[in-house]
ZALOKOL-756962 format. One record per atom (N, C-alpha, C, O): residue number from 0; residue in one letter; atom name; x, y, z. Coordinates in steps of 0.001 Angstrom, whole numbers, plus 524288, in hexadecimal, padded with zeros to 5 digits. Last residue first. Layout:
% residues N
ATOM     k   r    a       X       Y       Z
ATOM   NUM   A   CA       X       Y       Z
...
This chain:
% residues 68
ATOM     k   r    a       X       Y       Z
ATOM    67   X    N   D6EF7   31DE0   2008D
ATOM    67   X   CA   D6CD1   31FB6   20340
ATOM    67   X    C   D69F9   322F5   20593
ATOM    67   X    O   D68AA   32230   20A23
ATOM    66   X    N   D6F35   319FB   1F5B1
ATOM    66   X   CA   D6B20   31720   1F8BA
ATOM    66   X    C   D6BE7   31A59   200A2
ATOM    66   X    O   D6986   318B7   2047B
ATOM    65   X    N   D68CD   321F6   1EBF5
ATOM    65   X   CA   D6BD1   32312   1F035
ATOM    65   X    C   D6AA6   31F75   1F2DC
ATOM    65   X    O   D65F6   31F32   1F3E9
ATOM    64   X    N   D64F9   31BFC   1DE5B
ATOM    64   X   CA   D6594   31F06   1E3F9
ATOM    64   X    C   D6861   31F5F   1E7EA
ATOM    64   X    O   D6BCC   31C02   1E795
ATOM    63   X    N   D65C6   31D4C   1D091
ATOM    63   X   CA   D6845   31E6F   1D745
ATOM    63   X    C   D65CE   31EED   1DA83
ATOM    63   X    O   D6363   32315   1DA72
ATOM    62   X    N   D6514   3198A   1C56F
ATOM    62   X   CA   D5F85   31915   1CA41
ATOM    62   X    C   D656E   3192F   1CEE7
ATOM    62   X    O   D6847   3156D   1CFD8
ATOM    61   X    N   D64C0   31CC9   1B6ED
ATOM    61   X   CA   D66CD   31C41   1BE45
ATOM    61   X    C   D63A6   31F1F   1C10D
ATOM    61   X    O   D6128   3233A   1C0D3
ATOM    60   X    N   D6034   31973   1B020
ATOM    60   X   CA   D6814   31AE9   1B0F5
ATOM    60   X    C   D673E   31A97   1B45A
ATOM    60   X    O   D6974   316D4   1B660
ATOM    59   X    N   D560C   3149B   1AA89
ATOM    59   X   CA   D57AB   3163A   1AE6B
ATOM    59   X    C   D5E71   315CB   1B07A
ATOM    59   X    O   D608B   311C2   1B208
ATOM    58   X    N   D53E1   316BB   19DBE
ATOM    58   X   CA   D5515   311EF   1A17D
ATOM    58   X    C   D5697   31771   1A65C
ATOM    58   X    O   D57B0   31C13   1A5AC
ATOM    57   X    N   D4E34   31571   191E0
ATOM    57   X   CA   D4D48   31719   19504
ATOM    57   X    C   D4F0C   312A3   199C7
ATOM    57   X    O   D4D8E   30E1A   19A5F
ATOM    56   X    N   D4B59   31618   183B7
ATOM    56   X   CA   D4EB5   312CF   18862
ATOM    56   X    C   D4E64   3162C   18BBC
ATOM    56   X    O   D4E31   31AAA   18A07
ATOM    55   X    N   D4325   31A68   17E39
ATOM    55   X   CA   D42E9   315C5   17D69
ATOM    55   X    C   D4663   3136A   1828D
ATOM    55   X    O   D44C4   30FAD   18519
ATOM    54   X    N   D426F   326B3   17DF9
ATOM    54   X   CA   D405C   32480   17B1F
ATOM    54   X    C   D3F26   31DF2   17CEA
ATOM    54   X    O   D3A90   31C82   17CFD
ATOM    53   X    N   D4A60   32C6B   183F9
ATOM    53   X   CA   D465F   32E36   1802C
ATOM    53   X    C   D410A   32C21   17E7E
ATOM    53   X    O   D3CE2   32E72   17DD0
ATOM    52   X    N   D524A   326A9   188F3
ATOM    52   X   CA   D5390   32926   18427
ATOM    52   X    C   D4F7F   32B60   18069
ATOM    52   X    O   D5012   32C2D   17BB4
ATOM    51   X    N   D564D   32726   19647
ATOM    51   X   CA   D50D3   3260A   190E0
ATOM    51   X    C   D524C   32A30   18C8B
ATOM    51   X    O   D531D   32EED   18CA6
ATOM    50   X    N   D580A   325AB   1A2A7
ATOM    50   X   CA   D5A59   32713   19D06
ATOM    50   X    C   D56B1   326A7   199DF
ATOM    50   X    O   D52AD   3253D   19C1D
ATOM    49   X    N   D56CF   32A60   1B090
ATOM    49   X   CA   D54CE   3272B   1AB2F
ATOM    49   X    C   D56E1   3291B   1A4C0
ATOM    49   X    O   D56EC   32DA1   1A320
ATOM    48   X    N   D5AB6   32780   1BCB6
ATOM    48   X   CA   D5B52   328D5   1B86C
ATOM    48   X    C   D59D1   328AD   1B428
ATOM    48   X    O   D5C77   32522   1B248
ATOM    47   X    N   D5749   32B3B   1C9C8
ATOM    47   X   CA   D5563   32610   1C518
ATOM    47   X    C   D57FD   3290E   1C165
ATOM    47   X    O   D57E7   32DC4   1C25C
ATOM    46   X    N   D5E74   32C53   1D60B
ATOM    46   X   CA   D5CAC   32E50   1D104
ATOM    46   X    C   D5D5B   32985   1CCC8
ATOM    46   X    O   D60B8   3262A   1CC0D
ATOM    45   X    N   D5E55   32FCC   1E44B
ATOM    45   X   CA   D5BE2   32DC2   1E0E1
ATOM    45   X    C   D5D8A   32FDA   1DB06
ATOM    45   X    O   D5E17   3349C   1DA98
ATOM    44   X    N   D6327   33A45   1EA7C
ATOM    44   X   CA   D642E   333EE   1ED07
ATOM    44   X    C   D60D1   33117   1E70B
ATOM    44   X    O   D651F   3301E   1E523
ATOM    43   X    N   D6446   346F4   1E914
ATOM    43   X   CA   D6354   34300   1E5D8
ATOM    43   X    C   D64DC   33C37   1E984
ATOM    43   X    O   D6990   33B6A   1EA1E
ATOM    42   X    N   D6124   34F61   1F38D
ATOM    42   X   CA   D6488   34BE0   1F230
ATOM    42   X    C   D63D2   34599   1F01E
ATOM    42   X    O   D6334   34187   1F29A
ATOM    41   X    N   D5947   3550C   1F943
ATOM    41   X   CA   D5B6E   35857   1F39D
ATOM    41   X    C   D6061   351F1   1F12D
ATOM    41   X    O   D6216   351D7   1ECAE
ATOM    40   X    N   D521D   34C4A   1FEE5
ATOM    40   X   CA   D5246   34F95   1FDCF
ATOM    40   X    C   D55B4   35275   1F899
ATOM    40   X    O   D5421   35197   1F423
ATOM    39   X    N   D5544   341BE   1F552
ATOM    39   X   CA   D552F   341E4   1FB33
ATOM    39   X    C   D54BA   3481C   1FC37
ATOM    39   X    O   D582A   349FB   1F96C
ATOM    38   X    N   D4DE6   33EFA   1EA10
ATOM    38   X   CA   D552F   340CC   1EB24
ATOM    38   X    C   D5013   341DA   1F259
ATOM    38   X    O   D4B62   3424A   1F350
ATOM    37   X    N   D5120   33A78   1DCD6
ATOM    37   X   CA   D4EA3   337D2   1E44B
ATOM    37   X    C   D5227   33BE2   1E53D
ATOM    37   X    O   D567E   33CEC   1E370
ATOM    36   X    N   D4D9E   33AB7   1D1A4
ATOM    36   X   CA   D5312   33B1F   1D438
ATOM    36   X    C   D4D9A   33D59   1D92F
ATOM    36   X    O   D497A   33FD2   1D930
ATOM    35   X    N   D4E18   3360A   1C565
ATOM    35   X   CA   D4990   3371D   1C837
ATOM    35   X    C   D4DD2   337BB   1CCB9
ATOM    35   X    O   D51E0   3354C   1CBDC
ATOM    34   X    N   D4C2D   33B63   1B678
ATOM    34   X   CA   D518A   33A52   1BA2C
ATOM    34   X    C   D4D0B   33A0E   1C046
ATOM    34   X    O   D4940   33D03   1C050
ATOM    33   X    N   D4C44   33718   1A9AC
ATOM    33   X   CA   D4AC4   33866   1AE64
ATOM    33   X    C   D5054   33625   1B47A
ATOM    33   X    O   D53EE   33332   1B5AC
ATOM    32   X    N   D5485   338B7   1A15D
ATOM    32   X   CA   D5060   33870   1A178
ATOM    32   X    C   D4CD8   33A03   1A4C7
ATOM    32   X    O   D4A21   33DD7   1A3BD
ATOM    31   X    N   D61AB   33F42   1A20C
ATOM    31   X   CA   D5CB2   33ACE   1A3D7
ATOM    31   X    C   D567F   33BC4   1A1FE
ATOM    31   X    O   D54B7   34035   1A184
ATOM    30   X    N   D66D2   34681   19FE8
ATOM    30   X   CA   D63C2   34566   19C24
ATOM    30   X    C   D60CC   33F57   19D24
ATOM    30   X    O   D5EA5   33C48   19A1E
ATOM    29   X    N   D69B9   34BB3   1A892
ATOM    29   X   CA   D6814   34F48   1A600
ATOM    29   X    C   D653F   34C07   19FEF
ATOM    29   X    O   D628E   34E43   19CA2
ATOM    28   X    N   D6F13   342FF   1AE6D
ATOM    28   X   CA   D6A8E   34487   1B1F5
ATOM    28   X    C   D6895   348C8   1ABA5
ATOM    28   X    O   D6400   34788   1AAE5
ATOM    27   X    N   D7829   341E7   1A5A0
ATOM    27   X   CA   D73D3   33D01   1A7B8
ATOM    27   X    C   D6F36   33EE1   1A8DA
ATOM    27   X    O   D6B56   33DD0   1A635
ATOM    26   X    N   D7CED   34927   1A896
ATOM    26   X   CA   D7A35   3484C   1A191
ATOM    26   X    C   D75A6   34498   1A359
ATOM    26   X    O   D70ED   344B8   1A277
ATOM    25   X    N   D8020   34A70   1B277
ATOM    25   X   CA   D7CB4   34EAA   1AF7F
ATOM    25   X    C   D7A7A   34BC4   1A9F7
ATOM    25   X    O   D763E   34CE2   1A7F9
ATOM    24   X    N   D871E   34096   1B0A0
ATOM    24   X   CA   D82FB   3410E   1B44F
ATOM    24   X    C   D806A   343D9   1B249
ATOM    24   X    O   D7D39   341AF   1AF69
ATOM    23   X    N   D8E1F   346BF   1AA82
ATOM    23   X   CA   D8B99   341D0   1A81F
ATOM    23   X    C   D85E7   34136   1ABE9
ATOM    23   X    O   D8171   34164   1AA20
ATOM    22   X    N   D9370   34D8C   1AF79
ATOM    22   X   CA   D90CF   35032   1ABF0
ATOM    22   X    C   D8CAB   34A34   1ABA8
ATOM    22   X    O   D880D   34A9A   1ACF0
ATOM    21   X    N   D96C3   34783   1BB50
ATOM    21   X   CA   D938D   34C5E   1BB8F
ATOM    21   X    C   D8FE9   34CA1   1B40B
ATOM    21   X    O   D8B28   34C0A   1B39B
ATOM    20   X    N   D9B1E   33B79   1B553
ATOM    20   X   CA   D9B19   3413B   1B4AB
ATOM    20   X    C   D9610   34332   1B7DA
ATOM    20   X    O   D91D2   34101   1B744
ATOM    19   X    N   D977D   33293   1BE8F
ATOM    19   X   CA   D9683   332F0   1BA42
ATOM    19   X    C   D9945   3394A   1BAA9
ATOM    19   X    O   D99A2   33BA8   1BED5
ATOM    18   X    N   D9AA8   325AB   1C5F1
ATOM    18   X   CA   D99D6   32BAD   1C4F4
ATOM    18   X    C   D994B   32DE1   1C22F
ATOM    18   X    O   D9BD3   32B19   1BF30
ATOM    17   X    N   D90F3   31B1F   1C89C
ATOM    17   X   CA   D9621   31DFE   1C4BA
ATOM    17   X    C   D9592   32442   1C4B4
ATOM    17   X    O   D91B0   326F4   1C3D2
ATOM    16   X    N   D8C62   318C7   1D42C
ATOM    16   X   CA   D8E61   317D4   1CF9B
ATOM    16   X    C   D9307   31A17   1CD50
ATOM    16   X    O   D976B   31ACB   1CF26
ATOM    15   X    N   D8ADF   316D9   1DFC2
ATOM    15   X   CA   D8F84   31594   1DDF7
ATOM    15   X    C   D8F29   313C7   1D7A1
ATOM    15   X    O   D90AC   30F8F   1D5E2
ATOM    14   X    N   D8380   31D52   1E239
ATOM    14   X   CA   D82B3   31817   1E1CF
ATOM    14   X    C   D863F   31581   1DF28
ATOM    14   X    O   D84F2   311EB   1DC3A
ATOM    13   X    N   D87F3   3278B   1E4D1
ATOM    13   X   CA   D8616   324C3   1E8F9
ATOM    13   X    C   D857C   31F59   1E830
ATOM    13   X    O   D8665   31C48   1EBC7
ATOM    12   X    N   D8A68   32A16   1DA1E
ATOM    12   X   CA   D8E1D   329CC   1DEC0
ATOM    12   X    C   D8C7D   32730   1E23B
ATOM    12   X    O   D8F7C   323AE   1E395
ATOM    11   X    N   D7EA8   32D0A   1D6FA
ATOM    11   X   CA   D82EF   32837   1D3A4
ATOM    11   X    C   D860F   3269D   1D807
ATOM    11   X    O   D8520   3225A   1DA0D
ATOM    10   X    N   D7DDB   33419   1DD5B
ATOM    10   X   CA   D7996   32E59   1DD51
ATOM    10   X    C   D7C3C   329E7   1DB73
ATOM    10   X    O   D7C76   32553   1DCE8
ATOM     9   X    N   D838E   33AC3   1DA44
ATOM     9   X   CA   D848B   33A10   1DD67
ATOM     9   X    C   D81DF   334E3   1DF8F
ATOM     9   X    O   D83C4   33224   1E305
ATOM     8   X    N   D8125   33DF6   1CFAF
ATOM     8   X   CA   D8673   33B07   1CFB1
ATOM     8   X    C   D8673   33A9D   1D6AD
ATOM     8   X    O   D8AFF   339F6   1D817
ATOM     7   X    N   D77C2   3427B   1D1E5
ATOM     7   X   CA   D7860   33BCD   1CE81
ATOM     7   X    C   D7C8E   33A78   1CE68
ATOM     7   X    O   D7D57   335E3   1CD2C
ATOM     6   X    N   D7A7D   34CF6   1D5E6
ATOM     6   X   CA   D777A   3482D   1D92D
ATOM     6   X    C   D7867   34368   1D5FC
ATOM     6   X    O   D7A4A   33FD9   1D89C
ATOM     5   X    N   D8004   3503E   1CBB0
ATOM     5   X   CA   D84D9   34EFB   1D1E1
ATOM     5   X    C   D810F   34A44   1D4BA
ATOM     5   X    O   D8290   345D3   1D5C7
ATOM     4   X    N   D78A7   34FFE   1C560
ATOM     4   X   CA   D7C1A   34D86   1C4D5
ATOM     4   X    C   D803C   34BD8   1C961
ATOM     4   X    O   D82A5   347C5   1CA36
ATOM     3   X    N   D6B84   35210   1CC4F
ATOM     3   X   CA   D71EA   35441   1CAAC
ATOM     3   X    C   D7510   35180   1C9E8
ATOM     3   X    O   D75E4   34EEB   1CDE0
ATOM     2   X    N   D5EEE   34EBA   1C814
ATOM     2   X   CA   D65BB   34CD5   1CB8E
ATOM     2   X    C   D68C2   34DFE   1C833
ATOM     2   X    O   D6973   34CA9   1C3A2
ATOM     1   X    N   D5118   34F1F   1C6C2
ATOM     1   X   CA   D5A5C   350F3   1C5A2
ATOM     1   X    C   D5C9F   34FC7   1CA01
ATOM     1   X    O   D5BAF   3501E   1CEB5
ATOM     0   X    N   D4642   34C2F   1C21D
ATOM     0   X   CA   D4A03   34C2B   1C65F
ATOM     0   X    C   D4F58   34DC2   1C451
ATOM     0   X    O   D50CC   34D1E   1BFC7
């Protein structure tokens, strides 16, 4: 799955988190692990995040959804 950095800063926005750089967002979505993203016709409303270093730690960054 992908989500554009603009769509994840906009999920963020909606659930009143932290804003992040445009670039930082990109690093995130470009070196996740897995990424699983809901989306309502063309428009992301859902996204799981996963980190893992390979080998041993592995956690989920972020679970958004749109609650509307």
């Amino acid at each position: 799955d992908y989500i554009s950095p603009e769509e994840y800063m906009e999920l963020r926005r909606k659930v009143g988190w932290m804003e992040l750089p445009l670039e930082q967002a990109k690093a995130c979505i470009d070196n996740a692990y897995m990424i699983r993203v809901v989306r309502d016709d063309e428009t992301a409303i859902g996204v799981a995040i996963v980190l893992w270093d390979g080998g041993y730690i592995a956690f989920l960054s972020d679970v958004i959804v749109d609650a509307e």
